[in-house]
C-alpha positions in Angstrom: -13.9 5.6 -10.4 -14.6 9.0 -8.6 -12.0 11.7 -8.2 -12.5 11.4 -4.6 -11.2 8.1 -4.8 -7.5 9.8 -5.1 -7.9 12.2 -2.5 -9.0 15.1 -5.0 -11.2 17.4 -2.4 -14.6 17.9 -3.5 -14.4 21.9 -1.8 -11.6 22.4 -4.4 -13.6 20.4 -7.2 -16.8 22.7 -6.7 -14.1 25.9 -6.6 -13.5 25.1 -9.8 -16.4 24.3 -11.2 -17.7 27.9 -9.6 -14.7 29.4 -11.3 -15.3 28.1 -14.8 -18.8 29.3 -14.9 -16.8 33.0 -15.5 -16.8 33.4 -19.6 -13.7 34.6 -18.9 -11.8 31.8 -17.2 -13.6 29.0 -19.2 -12.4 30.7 -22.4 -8.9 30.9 -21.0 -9.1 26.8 -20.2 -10.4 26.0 -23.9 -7.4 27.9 -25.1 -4.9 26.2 -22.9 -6.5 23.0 -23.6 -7.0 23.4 -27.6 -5.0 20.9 -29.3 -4.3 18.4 -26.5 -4.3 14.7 -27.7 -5.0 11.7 -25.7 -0.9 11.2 -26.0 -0.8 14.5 -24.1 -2.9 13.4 -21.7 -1.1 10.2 -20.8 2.3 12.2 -20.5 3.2 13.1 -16.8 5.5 15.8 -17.4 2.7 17.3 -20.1 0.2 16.7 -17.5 2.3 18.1 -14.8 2.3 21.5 -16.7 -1.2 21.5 -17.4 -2.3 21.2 -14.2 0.3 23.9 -13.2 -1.1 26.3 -16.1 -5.1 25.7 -15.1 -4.4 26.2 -11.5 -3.0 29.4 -12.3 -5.5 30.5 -14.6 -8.1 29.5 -11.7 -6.8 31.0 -9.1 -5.5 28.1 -7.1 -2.7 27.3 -5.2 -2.0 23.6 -5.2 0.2 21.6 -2.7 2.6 19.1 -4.5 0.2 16.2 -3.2 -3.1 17.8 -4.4 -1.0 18.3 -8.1 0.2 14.4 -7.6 -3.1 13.2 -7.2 -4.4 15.1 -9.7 -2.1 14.0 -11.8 -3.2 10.3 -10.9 -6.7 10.8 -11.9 -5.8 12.4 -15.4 -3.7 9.3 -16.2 -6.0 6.6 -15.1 -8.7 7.6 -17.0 -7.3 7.6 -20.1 -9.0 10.3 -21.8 -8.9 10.6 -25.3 -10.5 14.7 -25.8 -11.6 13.6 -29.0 -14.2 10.6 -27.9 -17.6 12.4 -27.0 -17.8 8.8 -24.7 -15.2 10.1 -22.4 -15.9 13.4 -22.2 -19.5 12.7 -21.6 -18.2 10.0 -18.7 -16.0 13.3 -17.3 -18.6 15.6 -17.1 -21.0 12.9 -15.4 -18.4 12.7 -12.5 -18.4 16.6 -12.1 -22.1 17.4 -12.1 
């Protein structure tokens, strides 16, 4: 299922993909994100945090609905970062 699906704007989807072509930003998003199991992923108040951190390190102010649905996505799909499956089926949804 798409992103847009739960109301995640595609302007602020291709801000972010504009963002993390800077060296600097994406390196600052593998940090944040090193270590994070498919257990953090499922965990809202984890989650929650993680979107707070990226936004921050992007740039981007996000309303308390944009986080929720955010949020939404992250948990339905389940992603376990260390199955090349799901992470190829991710970055298929974001070309």
């Amino acid at each position: 299922m798409s992103y847009q699906h739960y109301g995640i704007d595609p302007a602020l989807v291709e801000r972010v993909k504009f963002k993390m072509k800077n060296p600097e930003i994406k390196e600052r998003m593998k940090m944040l994100l090193q270590g994070v199991t498919k257990a953090d992923l499922q965990d809202y108040t984890k989650v929650t945090r993680l979107i707070g951190l990226a936004a921050g390190i992007l740039g981007e102010k996000l309303s308390g609905s944009q986080t929720n649905q955010i949020l939404e996505f992250i948990l339905a799909q389940k992603i376990d970062p260390n199955n090349a499956f799901h992470l190829i089926k991710l970055w298929s949804m974001f070309r």
